[in-house]
N, C-alpha and C positions, 0 to 999 in steps of 0.2 A: 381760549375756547376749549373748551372740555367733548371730542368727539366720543360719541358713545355708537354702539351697532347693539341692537334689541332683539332677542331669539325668543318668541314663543308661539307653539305651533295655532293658538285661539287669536282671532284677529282681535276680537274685543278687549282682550288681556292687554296686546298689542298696541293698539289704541288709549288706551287708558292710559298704560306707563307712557308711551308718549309728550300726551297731554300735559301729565305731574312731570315731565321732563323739560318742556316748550315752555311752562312756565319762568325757570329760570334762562336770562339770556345768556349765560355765559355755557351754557350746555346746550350740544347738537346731535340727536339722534343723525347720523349719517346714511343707515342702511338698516334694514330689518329682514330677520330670516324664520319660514315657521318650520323649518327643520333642524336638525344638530350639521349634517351635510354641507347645507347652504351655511351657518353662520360660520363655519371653521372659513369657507373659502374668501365671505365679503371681509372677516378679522385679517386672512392673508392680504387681500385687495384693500382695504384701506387704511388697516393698522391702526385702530382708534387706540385711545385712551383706556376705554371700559368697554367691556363686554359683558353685560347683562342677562342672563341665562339662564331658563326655565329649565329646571330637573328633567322635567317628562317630554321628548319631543321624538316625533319619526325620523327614521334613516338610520339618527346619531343621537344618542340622548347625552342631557346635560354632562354627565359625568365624563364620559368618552371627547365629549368634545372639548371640556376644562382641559382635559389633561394634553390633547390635541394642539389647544390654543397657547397652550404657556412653554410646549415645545419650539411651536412653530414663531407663536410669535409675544417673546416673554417681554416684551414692553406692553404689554396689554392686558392690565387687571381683570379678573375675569371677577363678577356678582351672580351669585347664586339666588334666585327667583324662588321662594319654597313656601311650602303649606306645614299645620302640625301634622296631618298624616304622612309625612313623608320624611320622619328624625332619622332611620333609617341610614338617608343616604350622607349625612353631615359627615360622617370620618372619613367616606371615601374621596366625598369633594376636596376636602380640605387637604387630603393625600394626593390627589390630582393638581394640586394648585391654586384653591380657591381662595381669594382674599375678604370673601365674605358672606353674609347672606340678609336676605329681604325679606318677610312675609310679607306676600302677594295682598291679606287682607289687615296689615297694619296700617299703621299713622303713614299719607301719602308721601311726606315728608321727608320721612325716612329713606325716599328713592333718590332723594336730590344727595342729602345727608352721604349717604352708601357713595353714589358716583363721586361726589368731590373727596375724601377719603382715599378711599380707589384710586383715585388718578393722581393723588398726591402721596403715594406709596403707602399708604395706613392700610387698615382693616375695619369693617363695619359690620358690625353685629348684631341686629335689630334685638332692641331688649328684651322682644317677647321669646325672644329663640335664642339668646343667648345663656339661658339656664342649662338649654337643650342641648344645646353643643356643647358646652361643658361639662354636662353628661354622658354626653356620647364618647369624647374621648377621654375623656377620666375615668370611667365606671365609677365614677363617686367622689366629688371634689373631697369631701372632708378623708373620707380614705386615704387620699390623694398625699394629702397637705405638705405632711411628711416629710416624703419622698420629694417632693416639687421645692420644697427649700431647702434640701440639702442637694438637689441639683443646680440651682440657682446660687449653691454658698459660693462654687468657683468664680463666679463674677465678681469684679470690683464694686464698688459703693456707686459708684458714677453711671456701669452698668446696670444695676441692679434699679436705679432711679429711670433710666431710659428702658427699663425691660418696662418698670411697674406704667411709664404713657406710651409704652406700643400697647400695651394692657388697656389701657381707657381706650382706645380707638383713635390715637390722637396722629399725625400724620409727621414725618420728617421736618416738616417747616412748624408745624406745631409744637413739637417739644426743640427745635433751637429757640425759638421765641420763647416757652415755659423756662429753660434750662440755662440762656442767653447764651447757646452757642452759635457756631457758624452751620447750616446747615449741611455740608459738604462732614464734618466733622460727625453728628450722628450719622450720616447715610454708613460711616466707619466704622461706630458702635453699635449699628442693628448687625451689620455685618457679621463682625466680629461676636456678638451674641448670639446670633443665629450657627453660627459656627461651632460656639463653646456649649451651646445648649442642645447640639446635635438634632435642631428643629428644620423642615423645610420651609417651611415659610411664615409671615408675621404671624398668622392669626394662630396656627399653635404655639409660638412663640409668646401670643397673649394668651390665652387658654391657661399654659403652663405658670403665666404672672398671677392670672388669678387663683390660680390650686396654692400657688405658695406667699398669696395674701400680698401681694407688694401693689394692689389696683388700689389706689385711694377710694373710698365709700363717699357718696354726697351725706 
């Protein structure tokens, strides 16, 4: 069971994701918070899996409170809740700790997609915003490119395949089954890339996959 705690200070918002949550059984909204304050405290009180997080909330807003959450309690993926008027705040989140992000008015689906992800160490990246954030922290992927595979060249072949499915969005147990390893065995090679690629966590990790072209194309 996948616990999740939902932070957003509109009940209706609140309500909604819910719903799109209730539908899968294997996911349980635990707690919900309409401040940044209160959800830092139910994330300490019950340690879920995912924490769900609207940008804009009273007290503590999303940003302070990402960064709050992965202090306090860094078994707890934190999902970024976001709008296109709000690209803004993507590099900070992500420099706080964020494993991903949602648009509030995308495919509903996408909420379930994000939590299982999230709870199984990956990153999710809803594709309408995933341009966005790619932007945000490259000032310009093709600019980019460059520089990102000759940062990437210190990796092995073997890393460089496990960088390119933290890239796709794919999860620890997901690329042992693409790659047929054990998964204890990547949890060793994100590590370790994460290390050599001098990144804090997956999602610039993947960001950086995609500036240096290693994400397979459908």
């Amino acid at each position: 069971m996948i616990r999740v705690v939902l932070a957003d200070d509109e009940p209706v918002i609140r309500a909604g994701v819910r719903m799109i949550l209730s539908a899968d059984p294997g996911v349980e909204v635990v707690a919900e918070a309409g401040d940044g304050r209160a959800l830092v405290e139910l994330v300490r009180g019950h340690r879920p899996d995912v924490a769900l997080v609207d940008i804009r909330m009273p007290e503590l807003d999303g940003l302070a409170a990402t960064a709050e959450i992965r202090r306090a309690v860094p078994g707890t993926a934190v999902l970024i809740m976001t709008t296109f008027g709000e690209d803004s705040f993507i590099a900070q989140a992500l420099a706080n700790g964020a494993s991903g992000f949602l648009l509030k008015t995308g495919d509903p689906r996408e909420f379930l997609l994000g939590v299982r992800a999230a709870s199984e160490g990956g990153a999710y990246l809803s594709p309408r915003v995933a341009a966005r954030v790619i932007g945000e922290l490259s000032g310009g992927h093709l600019a980019r490119g460059a520089a990102a595979r000759e940062r990437v060249g210190v990796l092995t072949g073997r890393e460089r395949e496990v960088l390119g499915l933290v890239g796709a969005g794919m999860s620890n147990a997901e690329i042992a089954r693409r790659l047929h390893l054990a998964e204890g065995s990547v949890k060793t090679y994100v590590s370790t890339i994460l290390g050599r690629l001098d990144v804090r966590n997956r999602v610039q990790a993947a960001v950086l996959a995609h500036e240096a072209g290693l994400v397979e194309r459908d």
